[in-house]
N, CA and C atoms as an extended XYZ file, in Angstrom:
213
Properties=species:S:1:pos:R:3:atomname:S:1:resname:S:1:resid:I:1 pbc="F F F"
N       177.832      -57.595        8.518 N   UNK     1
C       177.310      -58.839        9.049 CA  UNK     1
C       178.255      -59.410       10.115 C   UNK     1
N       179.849      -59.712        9.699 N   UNK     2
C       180.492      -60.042       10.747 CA  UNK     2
C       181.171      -59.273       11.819 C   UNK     2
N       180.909      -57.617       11.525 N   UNK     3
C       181.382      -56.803       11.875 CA  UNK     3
C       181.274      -56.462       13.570 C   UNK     3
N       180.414      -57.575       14.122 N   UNK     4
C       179.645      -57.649       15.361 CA  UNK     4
C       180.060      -58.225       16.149 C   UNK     4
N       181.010      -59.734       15.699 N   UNK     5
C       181.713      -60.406       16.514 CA  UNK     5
C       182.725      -60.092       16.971 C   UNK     5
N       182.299      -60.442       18.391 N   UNK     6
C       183.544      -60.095       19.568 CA  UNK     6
C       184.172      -61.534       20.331 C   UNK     6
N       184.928      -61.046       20.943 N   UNK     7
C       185.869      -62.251       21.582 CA  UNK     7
C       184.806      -63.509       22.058 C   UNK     7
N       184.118      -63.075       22.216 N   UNK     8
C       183.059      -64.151       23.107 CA  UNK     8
C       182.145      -64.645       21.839 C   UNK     8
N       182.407      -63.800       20.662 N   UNK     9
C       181.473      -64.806       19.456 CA  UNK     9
C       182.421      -65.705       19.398 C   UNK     9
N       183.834      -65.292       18.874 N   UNK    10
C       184.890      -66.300       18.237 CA  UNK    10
C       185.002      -67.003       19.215 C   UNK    10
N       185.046      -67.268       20.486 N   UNK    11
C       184.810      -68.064       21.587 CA  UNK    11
C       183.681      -69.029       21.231 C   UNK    11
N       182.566      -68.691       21.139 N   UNK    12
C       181.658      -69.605       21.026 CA  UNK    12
C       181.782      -70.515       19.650 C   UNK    12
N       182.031      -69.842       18.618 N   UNK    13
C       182.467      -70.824       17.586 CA  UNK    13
C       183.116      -71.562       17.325 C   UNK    13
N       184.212      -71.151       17.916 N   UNK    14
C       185.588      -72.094       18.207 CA  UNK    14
C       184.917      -73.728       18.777 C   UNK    14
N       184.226      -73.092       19.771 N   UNK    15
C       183.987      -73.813       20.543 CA  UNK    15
C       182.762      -75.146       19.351 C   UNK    15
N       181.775      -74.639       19.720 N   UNK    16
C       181.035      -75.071       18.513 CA  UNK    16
C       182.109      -75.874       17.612 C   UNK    16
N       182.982      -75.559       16.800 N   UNK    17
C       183.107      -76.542       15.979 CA  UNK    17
C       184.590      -77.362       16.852 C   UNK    17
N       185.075      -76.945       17.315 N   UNK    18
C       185.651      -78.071       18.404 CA  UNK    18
C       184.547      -79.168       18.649 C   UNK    18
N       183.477      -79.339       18.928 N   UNK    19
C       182.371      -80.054       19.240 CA  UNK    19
C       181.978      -80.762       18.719 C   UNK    19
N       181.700      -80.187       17.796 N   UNK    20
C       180.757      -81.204       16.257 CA  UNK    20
C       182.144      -81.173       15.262 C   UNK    20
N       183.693      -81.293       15.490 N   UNK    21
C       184.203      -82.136       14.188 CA  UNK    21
C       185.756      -82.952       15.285 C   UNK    21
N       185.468      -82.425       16.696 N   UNK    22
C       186.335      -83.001       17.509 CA  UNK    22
C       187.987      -82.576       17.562 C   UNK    22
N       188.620      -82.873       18.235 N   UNK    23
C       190.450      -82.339       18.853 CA  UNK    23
C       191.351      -82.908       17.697 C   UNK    23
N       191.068      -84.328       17.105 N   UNK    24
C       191.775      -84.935       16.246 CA  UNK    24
C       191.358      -84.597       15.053 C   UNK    24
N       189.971      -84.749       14.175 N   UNK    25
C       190.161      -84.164       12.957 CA  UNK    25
C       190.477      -82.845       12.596 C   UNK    25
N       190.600      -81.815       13.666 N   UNK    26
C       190.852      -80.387       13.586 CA  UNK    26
C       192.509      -80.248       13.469 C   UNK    26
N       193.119      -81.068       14.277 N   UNK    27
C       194.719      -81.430       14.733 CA  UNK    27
C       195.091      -81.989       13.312 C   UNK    27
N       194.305      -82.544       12.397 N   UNK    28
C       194.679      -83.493       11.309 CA  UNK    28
C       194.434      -82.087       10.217 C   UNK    28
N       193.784      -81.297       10.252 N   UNK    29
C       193.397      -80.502        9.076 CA  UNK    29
C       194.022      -79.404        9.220 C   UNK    29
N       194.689      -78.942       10.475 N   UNK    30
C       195.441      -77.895       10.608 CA  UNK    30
C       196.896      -78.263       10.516 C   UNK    30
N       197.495      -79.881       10.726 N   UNK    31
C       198.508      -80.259        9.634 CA  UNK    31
C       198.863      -80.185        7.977 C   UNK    31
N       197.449      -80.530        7.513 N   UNK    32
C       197.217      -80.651        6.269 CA  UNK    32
C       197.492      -79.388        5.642 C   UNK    32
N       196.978      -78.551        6.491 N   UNK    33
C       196.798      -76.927        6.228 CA  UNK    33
C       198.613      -76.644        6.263 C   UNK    33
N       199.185      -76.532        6.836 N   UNK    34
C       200.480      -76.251        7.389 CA  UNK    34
C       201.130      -76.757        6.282 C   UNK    34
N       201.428      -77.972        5.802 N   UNK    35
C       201.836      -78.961        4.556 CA  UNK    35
C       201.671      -78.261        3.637 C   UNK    35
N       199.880      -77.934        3.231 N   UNK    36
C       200.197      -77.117        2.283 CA  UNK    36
C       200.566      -75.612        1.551 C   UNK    36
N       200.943      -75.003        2.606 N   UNK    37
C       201.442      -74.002        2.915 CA  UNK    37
C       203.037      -74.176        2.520 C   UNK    37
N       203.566      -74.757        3.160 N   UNK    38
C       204.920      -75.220        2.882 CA  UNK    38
C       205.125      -75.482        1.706 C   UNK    38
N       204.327      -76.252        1.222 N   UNK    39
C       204.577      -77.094       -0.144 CA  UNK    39
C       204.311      -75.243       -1.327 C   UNK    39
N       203.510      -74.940       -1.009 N   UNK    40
C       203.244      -73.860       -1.770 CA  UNK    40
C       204.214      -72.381       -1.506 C   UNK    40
N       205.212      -72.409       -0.611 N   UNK    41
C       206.264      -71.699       -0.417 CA  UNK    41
C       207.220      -72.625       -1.164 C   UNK    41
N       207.741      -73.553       -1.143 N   UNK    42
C       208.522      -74.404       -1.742 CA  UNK    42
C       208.367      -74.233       -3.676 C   UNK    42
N       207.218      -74.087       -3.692 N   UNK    43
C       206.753      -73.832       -5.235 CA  UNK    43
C       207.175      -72.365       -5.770 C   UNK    43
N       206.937      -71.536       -4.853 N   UNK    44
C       207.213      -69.943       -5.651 CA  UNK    44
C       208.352      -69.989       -5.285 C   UNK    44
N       209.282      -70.502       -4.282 N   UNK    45
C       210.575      -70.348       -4.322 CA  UNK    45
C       211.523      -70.925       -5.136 C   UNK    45
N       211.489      -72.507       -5.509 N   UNK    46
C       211.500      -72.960       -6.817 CA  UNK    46
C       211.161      -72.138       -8.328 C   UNK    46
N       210.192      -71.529       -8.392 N   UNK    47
C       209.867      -71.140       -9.592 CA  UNK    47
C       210.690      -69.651       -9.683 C   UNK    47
N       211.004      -68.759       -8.542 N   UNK    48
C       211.930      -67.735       -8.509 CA  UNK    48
C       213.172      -68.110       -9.077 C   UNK    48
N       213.927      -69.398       -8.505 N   UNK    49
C       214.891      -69.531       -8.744 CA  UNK    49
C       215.358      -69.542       -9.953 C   UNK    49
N       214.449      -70.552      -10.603 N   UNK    50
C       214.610      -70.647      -11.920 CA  UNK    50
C       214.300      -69.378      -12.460 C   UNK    50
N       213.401      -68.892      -12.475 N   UNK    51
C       213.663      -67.543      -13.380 CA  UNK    51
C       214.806      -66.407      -13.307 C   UNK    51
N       214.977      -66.769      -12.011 N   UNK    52
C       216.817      -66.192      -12.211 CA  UNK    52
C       217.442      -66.251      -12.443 C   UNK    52
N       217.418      -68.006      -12.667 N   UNK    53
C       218.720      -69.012      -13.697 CA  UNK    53
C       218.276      -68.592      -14.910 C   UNK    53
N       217.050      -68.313      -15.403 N   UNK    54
C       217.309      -67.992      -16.939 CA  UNK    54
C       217.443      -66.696      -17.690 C   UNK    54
N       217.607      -65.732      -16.404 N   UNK    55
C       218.470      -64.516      -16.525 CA  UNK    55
C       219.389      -64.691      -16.511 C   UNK    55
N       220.299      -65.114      -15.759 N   UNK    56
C       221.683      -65.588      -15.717 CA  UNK    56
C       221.671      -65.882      -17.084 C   UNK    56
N       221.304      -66.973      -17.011 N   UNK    57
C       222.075      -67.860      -18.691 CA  UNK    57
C       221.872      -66.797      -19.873 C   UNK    57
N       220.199      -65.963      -19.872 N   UNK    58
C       220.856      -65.143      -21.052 CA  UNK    58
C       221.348      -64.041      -21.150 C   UNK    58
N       221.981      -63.635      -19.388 N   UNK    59
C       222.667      -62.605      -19.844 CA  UNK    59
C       224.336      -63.008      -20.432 C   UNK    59
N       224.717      -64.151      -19.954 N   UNK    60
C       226.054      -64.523      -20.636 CA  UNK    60
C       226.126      -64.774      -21.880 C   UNK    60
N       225.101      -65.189      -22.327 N   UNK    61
C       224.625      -65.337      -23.784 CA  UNK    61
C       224.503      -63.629      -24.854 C   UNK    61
N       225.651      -62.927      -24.792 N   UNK    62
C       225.843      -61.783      -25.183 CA  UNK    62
C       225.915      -61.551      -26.424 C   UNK    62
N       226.668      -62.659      -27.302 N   UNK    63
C       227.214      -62.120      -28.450 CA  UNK    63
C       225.772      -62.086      -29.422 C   UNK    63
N       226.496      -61.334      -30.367 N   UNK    64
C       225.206      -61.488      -31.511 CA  UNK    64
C       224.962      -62.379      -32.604 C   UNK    64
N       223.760      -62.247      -32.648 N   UNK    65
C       222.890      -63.844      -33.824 CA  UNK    65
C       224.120      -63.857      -34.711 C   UNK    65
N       224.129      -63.280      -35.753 N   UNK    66
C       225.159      -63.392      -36.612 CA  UNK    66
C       226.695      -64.166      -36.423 C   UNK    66
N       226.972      -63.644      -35.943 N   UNK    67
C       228.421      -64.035      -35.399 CA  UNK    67
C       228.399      -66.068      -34.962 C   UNK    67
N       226.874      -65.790      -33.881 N   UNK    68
C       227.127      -67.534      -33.711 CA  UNK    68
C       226.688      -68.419      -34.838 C   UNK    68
N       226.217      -67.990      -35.846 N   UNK    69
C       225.767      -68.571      -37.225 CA  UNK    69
C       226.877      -68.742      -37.757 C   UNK    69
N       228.092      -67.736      -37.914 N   UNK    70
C       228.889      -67.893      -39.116 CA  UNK    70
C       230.548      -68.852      -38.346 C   UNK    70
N       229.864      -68.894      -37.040 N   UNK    71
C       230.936      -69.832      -36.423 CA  UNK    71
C       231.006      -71.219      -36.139 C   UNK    71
C-alpha cells in the first residue's frame, strides 16, 4: 500500500498537513516529541545504572549466610 510513495508523495503530505494543523502546532509537537524522547533516554539510563549498583552491592556482599548469622 505504501510501497508507492515517492518523494513527491511525502512532498505532498508534508505539505497537506503543514496546512490543515499549521508551522506552530507542528513546532510545538515536534518539541513535545523531542522531550519525550529525552525523558525516556533519561529513564533506561537511570534504570541501567541502578541495576549495576545492585550488582555491585551484591557482589561485595560475599561472605556466607551462616557466618553473618552467628556474628
Amino acid at each position: 500500500m505504501l510501497n508507492n510513495i515517492g518523494p513527491m508523495g511525502l512532498l505532498l503530505i508534508a505539505v497537506v498537513v503543514l496546512v490543515l494543523f499549521g508551522r506552530g502546532k507542528i513546532s510545538n509537537l515536534m518539541g513535545e516529541v523531542g522531550k519525550g524522547i529525552t525523558a525516556f533516554k533519561k529513564g533506561v539510563n537511570d534504570s541501567e545504572k541502578e541495576i549495576e549498583e545492585e550488582k555491585v552491592s551484591k557482589a561485595r556482599d560475599v561472605s556466607p549466610e551462616e557466618t553473618k548469622d552467628k556474628v
